[in-house]
C-alpha positions in Angstrom: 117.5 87.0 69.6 117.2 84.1 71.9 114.5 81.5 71.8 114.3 80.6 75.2 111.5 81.6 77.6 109.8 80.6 81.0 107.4 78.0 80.7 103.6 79.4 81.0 103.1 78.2 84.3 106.1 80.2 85.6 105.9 83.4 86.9 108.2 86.2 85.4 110.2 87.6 88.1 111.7 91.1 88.2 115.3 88.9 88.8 115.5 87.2 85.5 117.2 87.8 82.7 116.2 90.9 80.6 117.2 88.8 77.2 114.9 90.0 74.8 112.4 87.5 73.7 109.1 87.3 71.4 107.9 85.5 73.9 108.4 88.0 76.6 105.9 90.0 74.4 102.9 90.4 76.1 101.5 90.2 72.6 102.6 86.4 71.9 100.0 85.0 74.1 97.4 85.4 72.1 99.7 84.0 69.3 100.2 81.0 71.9 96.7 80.3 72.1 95.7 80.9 68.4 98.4 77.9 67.6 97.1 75.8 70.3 93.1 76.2 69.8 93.1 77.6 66.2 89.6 76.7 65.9 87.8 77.2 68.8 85.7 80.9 69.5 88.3 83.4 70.6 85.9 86.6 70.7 81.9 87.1 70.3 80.1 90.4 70.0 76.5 91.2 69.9 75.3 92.6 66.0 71.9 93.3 66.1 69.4 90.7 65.4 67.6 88.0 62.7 64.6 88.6 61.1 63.4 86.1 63.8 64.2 88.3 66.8 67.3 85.9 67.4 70.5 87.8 68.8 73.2 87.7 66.3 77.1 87.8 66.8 80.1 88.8 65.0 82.6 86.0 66.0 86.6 85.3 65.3 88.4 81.8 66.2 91.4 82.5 67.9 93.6 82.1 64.7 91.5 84.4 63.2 92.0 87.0 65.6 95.5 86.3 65.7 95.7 86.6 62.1 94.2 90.0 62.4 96.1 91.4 65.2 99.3 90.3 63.1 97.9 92.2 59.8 97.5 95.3 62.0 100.8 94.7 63.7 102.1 95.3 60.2 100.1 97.5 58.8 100.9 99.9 61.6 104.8 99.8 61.5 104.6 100.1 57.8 102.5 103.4 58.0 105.8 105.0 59.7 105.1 104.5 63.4 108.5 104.0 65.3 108.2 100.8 67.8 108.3 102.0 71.3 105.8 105.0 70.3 103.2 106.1 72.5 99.7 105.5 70.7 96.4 106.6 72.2 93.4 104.1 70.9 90.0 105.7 71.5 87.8 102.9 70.4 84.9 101.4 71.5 84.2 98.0 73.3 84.4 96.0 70.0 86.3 93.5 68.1 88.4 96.0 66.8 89.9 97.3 70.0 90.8 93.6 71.0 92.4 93.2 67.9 94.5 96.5 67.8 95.5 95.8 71.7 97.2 92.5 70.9 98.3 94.3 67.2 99.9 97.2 69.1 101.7 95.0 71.7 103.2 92.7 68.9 104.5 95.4 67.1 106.1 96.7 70.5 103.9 100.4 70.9 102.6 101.8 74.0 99.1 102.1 74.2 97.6 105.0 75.8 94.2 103.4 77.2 91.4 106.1 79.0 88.5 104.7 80.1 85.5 106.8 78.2 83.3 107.2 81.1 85.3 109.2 82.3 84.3 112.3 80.6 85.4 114.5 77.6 87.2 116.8 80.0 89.1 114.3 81.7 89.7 112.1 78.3 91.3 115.5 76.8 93.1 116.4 80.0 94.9 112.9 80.6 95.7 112.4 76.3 97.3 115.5 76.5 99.0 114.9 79.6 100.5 111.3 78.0 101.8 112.8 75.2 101.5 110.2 72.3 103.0 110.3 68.9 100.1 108.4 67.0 96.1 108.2 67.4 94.0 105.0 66.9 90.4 106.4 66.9 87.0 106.9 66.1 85.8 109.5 64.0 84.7 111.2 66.9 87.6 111.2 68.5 89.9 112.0 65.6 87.5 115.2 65.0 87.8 116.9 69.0 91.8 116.2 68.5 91.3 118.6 65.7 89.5 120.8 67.3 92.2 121.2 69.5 95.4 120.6 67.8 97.6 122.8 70.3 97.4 120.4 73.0 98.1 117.5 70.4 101.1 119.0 68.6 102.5 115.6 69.2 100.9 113.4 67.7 102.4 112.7 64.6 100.4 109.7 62.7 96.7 109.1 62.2 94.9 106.0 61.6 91.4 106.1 61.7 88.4 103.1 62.5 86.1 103.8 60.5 85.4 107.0 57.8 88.9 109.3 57.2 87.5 112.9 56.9 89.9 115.8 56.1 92.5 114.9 58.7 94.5 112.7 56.9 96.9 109.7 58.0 95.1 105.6 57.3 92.2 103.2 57.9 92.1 100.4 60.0 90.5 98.9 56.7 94.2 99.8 54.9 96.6 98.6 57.9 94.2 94.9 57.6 95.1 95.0 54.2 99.1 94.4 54.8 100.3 91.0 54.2 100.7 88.3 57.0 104.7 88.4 58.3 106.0 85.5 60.1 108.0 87.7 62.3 104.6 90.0 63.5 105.7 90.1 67.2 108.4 92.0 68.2 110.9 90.5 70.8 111.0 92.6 73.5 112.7 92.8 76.9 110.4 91.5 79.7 110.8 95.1 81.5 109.7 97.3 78.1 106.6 99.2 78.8 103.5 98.0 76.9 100.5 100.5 77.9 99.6 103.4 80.2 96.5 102.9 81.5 94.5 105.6 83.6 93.3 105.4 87.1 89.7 106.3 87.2 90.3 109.4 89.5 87.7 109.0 92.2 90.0 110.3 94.9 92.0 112.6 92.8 93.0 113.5 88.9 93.5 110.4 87.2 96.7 108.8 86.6 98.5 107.7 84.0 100.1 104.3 85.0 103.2 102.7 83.5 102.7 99.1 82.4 105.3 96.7 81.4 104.7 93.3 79.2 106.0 91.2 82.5 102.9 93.2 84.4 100.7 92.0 81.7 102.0 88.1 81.3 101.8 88.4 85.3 98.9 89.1 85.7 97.4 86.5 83.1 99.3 83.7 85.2 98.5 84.7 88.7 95.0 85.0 87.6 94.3 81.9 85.9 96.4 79.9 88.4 94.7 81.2 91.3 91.3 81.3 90.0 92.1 77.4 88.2 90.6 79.1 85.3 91.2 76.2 82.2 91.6 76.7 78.5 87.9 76.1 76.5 85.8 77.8 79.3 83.7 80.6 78.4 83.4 84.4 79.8 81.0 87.2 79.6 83.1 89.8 80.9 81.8 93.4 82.1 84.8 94.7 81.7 87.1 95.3 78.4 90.3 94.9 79.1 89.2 91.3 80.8 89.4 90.1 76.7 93.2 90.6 76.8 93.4 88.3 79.8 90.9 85.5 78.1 92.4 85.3 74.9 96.0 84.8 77.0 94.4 82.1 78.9 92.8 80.4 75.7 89.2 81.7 77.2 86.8 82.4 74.6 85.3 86.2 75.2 81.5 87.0 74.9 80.9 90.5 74.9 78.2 91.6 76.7 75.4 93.7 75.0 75.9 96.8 77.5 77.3 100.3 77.9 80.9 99.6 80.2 80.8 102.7 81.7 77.9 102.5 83.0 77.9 98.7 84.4 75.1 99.9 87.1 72.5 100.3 84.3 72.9 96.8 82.8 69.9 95.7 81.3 69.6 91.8 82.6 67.6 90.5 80.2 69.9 90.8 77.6 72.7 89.9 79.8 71.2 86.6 80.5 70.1 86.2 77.0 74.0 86.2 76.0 75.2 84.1 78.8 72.5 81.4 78.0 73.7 81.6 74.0 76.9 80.3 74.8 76.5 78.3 77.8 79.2 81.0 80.0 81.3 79.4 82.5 82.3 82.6 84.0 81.2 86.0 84.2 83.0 88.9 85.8 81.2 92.6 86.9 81.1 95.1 89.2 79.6 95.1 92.4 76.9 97.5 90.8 76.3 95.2 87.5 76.3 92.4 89.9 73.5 94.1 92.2 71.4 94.8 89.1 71.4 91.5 87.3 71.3 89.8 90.8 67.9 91.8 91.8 66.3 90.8 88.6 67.0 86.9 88.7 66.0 87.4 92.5 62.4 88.8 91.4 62.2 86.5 88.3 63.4 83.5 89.2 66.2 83.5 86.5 69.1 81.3 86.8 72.1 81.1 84.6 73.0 77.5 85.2 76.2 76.9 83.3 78.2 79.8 85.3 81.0 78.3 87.8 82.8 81.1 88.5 81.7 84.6 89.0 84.5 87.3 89.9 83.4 91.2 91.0 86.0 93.8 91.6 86.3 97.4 91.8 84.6 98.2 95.1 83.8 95.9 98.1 80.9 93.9 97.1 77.7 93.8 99.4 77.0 90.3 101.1 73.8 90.4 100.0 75.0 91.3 96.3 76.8 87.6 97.0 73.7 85.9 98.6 71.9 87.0 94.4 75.0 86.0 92.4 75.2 82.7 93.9 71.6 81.7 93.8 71.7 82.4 90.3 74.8 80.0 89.7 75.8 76.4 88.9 74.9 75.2 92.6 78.5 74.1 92.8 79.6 77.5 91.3 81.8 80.2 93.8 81.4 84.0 93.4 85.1 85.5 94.0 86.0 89.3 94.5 89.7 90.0 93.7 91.2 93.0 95.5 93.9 95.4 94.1 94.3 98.6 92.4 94.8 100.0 88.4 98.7 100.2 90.3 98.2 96.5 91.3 96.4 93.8 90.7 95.6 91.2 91.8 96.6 91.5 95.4 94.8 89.3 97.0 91.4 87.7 96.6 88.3 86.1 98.9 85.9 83.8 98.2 81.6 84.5 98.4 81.5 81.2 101.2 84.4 82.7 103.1 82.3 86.2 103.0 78.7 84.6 104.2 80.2 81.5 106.3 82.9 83.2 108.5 83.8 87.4 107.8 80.3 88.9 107.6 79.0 88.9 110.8 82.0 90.5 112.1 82.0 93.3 109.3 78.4 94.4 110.4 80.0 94.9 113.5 82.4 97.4 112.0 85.2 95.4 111.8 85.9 96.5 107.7 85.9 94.4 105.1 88.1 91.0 104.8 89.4 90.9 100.8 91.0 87.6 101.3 94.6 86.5 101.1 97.5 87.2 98.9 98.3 85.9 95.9 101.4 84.2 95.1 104.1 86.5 94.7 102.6 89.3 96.7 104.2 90.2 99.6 102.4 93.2 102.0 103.1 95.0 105.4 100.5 97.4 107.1 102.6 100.7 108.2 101.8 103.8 110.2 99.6 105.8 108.8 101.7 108.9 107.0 100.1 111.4 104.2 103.7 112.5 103.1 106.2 110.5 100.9 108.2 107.6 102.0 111.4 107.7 100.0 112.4 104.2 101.8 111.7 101.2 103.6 113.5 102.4 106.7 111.4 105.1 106.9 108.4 103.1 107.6 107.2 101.6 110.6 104.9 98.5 110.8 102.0 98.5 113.1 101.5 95.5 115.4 98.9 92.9 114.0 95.6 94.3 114.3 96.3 97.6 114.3 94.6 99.6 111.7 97.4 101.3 109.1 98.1 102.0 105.9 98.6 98.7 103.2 102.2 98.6 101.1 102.6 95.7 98.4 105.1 94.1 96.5 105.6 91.6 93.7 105.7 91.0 90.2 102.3 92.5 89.2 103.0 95.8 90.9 103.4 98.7 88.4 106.5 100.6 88.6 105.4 104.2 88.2 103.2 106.8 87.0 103.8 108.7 83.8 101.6 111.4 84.4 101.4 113.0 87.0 105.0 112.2 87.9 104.9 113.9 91.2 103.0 111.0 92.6 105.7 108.4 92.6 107.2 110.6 95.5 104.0 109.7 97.5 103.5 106.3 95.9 106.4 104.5 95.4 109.0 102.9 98.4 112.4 102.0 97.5 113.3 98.8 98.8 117.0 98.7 99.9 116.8 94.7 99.5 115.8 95.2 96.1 112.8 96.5 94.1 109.8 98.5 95.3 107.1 98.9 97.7 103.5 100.2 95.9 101.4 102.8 98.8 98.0 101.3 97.8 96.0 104.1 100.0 94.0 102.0 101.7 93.7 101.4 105.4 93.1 98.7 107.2 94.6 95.5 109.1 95.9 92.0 109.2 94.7 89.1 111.0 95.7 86.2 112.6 95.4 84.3 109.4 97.1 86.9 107.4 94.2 88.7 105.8 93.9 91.9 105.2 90.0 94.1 106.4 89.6 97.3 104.9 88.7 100.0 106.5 87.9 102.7 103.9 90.8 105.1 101.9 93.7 107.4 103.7 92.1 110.3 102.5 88.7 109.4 103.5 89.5 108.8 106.8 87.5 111.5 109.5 90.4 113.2 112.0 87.5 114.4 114.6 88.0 116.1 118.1 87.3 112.5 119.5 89.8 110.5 117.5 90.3 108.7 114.2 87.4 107.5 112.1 87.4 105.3 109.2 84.7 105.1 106.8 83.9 101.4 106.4 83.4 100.1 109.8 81.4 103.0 110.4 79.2 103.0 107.3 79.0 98.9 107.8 76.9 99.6 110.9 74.2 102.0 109.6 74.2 99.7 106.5 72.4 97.0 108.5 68.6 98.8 108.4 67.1 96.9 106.5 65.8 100.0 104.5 69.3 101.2 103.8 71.3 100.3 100.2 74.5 102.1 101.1 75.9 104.7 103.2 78.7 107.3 103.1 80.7 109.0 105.8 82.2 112.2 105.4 83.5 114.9 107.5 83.0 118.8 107.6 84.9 121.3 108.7 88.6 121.8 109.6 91.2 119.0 109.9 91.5 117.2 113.0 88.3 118.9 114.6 85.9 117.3 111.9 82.3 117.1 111.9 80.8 113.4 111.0 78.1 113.3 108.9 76.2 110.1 107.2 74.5 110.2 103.9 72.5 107.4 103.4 71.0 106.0 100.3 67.8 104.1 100.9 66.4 101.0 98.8 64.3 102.2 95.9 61.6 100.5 97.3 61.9 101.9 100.7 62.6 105.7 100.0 60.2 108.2 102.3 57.7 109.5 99.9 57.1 112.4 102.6 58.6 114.8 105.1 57.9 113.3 108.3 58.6 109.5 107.1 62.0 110.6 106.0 62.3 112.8 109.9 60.9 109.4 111.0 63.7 107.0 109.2 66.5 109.6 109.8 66.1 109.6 113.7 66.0 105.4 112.9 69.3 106.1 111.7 70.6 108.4 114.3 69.4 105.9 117.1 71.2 102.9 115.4 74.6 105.0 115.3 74.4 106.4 119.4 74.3 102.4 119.9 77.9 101.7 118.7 81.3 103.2 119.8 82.0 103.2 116.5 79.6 105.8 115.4 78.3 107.3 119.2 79.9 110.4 117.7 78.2 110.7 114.5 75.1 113.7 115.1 73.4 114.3 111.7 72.4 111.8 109.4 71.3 112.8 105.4 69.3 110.9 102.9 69.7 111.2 99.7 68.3 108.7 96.8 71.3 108.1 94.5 74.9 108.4 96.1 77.8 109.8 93.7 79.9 106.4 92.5 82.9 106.3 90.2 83.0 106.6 87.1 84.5 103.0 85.7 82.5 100.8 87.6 79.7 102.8 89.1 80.7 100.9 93.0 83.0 103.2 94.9 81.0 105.9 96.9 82.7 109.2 95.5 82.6 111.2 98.6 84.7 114.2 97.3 81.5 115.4 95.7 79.1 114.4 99.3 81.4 116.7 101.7 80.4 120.0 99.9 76.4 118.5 99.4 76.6 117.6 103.1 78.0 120.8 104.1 75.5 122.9 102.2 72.1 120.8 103.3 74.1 121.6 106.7 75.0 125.4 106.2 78.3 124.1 107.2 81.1 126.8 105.9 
């Protein structure tokens, strides 16, 4: 085994060496950080409450949740599971599942992680589809496996967080009792695979996407470097698998007291109640956790006045969504919204002042949404739009600046294929002939003069009407700017290329018709608006409707799928 390692400030190319390495173990970064800032708070998480009504918190310094991880690193190899195993963890947001993430990447398994929101159906369809060999899990979880045993014939060992019933296998309370080992992460190559995580499936089935620990150490650099994110700061994320880049980074990690997959119902007093208890110096969310906590410091004049750096991702996030967060900030604090995709990320990344000062006006214009530039490392081209596969880069063909096309990306973060669902890398994946791979990201959209890419909405949302090409964003941007309208969606009925265009719009609560003729009344508002841009002269019938369909892991993106078929009904469109 060698000893030798990139520094942490260099990036891990796919060129290097593939000597194995603990430190190419996504795993020893936590281990990094735990020798480095033994003491300070590595992870907090909401436990109820003092006789007093104060909130109370289960906490670990980072050598104590390095210590852990290590026991359970351990504990697991020594119950029989072979390294390199596929192991589904079905656990909830909790010290525990940051503790068996970093314990199942030291011990050099491949974690199988689902995002719960996504439904029972969906959870069983995508475990069974991913084939593991061991289960981390719940109760629960360990019971419906049981249930249906035939479509888990695989899976081999059982360790259970929490009470073992009838089903055999260990604890999580046994695997903590195996001794510390100095040699508790394995070395790995930087190219081994480390997890398969799911994409949420909000324009098809979910996904199951190969990651590798150089994806994982990646990612954890670009982010922090870009971001100038520094060791001792303090985060609240809204997101889970943001822990696994804060304890990397030596940021401490406050759990928030909230349900994650449902970010949109985030109740803000309790956020702001934890963010105040540690003095948070960053806070990430969705665009719909941000919009909910943002309307109620709006109304009640709440501030959160240590937080310098607020990051929102998932779906393109509302200007005025960035007017709230940054009137609730440090006055010197920025709101940023990275840009990529469960296949990659982060692509690229704009800034809240960019957004208000220079990109907005033009976006209510329907000119799409800027996300910003690249990051280091990322390279991209815009190509004709194509819906089959693209074995090779010859096969492409860029479109001319400006021209709206489909987005391809490149670079060290980009995930080299899916494991379920194989039949996707066909229609995802672009050989390069110069070396490595291109990613399809499915998104449309342009580049400007300063090489930033505006998107324009999906490939497969896109409208093929008698008059042409439409593309949901720029559309949907203009009927977005009543001042009674939250959000809109377009979506097209009928056959392909002779397409109907519809709008559903959601209103503001606060300004929803409570009667048939003001909604006739705000609907014709709507129609008149469209007829007076090129963009949307085409678009006839307008809908309201009072909650739009989002996804499921960060209640944001507009899930049209399911508003074509309510359109088309309302309609009595076949």
């Amino acid at each position: 085994m060698t000893t030798t390692s990139p520094e942490h400030g260099d990036s891990l190319s796919g060129a290097e060496s593939e000597r194995t390495d603990v430190q190419h173990n996504v795993g020893w970064l936590l281990k990094r950080t735990a020798q480095t800032r033994p003491d300070q708070l590595g992870i907090a998480f909401p436990k109820g409450r003092s006789p007093e009504g104060k909130r109370q918190y289960q906490m670990l310094s980072f050598k104590e949740l390095d210590e852990d991880s290590d026991r359970i690193a351990s504990g697991l190899l020594e119950s029989g599971i072979p390294t390199g195993s596929r192991v589904a963890l079905l656990v909830p947001q909790s010290i525990e599942f940051v503790s068996l993430v970093f314990a199942l990447f030291k011990a050099g398994m491949v974690q199988i992680l689902i995002d719960p929101g996504m439904g029972r159906r969906n959870m069983v369809n995508c475990l069974s589809a991913a084939k593991p060999e061991a289960m981390v899990a719940i109760p629960a979880a360990h019971m419906v496996c049981r249930l249906l045993r035939r479509r888990f014939s695989h899976v081999k060992h059982l360790i259970t967080v929490g009470r073992r019933w009838g089903w055999g296998g260990s604890t999580l309370d046994q695997l903590r009792g195996t001794p510390l080992k100095p040699d508790s992460v394995r070395a790995v190559k930087p190219s081994e695979s480390a997890a398969v995580i799911f994409t949420t499936g909000s324009t098809g089935p979910p996904k199951g996407v190969l990651y590798s620990h150089r994806n994982f150490q990646n990612q954890a650099h670009e982010i922090q470097r870009f971001y100038g994110i520094e060791p001792g700061e303090i985060d609240l994320p809204g997101f889970p698998l943001f822990a696994l880049f804060n304890s990397a980074m030596g940021v401490s990690t406050i759990i928030p007291d909230m349900d994650p997959t449902q970010p949109a119902k985030i109740d803000p007093v309790k956020f702001l109640e934890t963010a105040r208890d540690f003095q948070v110096t960053q806070a990430f969310g969705s665009p719909a956790l941000w919009n909910t906590v943002g309307r109620y410091c709006e109304k009640h004049k709440e501030q959160i006045p240590t937080l310098r750096r607020a990051l929102s991702a998932g779906a393109p996030v509302p200007p005025h969504v960035m007017r709230r967060v940054r009137g609730l900030m440090h006055p010197e604090g920025e709101m940023y919204t990275p840009y990529g995709a469960t296949e990659a990320l982060p692509v690229a990344s704009n800034s809240a002042t960019e957004v208000l000062e220079e990109t907005e006006s033009a976006s209510r214009q329907g000119a799409g949404t800027c996300v910003g530039r690249r990051f280091d490392g990322i390279e991209w081209q815009v190509i004709e739009i194509d819906d089959g596969p693209l074995a090779r880069l010859e096969e492409t063909q860029p479109v001319s600046p400006g021209a709206i096309g489909e987005l391809i990306v490149k670079g060290p973060v980009v995930t080299s294929q899916y494991v379920t669902r194989t039949d996707a890398n066909a229609l995802h994946k672009i050989v390069d002939p110069a070396g490595g791979f291109w990613h399809r990201m499915g998104d449309l959209g342009y580049l400007d003069e300063h090489d930033r890419f505006w998107f324009c909405g999906r490939k497969s949302h896109r409208l093929e009407t008698s008059g042409g090409t439409m593309f949901t964003l720029p559309c949907e941007a203009i009927l977005n700017t009543h001042p009674a309208i939250y959000r809109s969606a377009l979506v097209g009925l009928g056959e392909s290329s002779h397409q109907v265009p519809v709008f559903v719009a959601e209103p503001w609560p606060e300004h929803w018709p409570k009667n048939p003729e003001r909604r006739q009344r705000l609907v014709k508002e709507l129609q008149s608006l469209a007829r007076k841009h090129d963009l949307t002269r085409s678009v006839e019938h307008v809908l309201l409707k009072q909650h739009l369909p989002v996804d499921i892991r960060h209640n944001s993106k507009i899930f049209r799928e399911k508003l074509a078929p309510w359109a088309a009904k309302k309609l009595g469109v076949s």
